[in-house]
C-alpha positions in Angstrom: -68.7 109.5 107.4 -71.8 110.4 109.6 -72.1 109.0 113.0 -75.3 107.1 114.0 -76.9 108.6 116.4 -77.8 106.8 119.1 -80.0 106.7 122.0 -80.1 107.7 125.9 -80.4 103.9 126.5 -77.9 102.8 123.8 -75.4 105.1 125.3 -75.6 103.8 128.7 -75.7 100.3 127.9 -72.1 100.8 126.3 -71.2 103.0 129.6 -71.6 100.0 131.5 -70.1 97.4 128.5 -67.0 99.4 129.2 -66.7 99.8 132.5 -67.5 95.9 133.1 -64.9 95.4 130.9 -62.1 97.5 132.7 -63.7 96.2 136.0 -62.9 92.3 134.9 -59.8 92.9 133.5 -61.4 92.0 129.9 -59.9 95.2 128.4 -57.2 95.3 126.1 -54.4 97.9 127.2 -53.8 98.5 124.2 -57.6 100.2 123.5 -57.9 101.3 127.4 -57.3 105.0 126.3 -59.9 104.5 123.0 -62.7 103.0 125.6 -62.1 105.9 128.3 -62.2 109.0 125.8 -65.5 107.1 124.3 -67.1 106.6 127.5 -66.2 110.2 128.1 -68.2 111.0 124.9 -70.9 108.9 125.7 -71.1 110.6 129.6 -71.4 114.1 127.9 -74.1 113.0 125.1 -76.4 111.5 128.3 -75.7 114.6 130.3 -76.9 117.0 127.5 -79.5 114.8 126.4 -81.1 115.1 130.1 -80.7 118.6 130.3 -82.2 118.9 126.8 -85.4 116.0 128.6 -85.5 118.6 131.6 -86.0 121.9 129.8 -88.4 120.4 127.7 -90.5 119.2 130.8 -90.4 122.1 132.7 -91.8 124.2 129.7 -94.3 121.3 129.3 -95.0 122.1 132.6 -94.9 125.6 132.4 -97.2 125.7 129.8 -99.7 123.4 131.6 -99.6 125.9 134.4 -100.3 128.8 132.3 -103.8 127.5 130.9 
């Protein structure tokens, strides 16, 4: 089964859906170690994807400095 992707946006939202959860008790104990490895995927998809955003502006900008 393919995972959807989702978006920058998307994965923060669920960030903080998580943590508001743990925060206020809401969490089941039972799923606390599910939540915190998918946070933990979510944190590394938003870091790569704003590495990815970064080198993509600064060879944007690279190239706008060339011309």
């Amino acid at each position: 089964m393919a995972k959807k992707s989702i978006t920058y946006a998307e994965a923060i939202a669920e960030i903080e859906d998580i943590v508001e959860k743990i925060e206020s008790n809401e969490l089941d104990i039972d799923n606390l170690t599910q939540d915190v490895k998918r946070v933990s995927e979510l944190i590394k998809f938003c870091k790569a994807k704003l590495r990815e955003t970064e080198l993509e502006v600064e060879n944007i900008l690279k190239d706008f400095d060339e011309e």
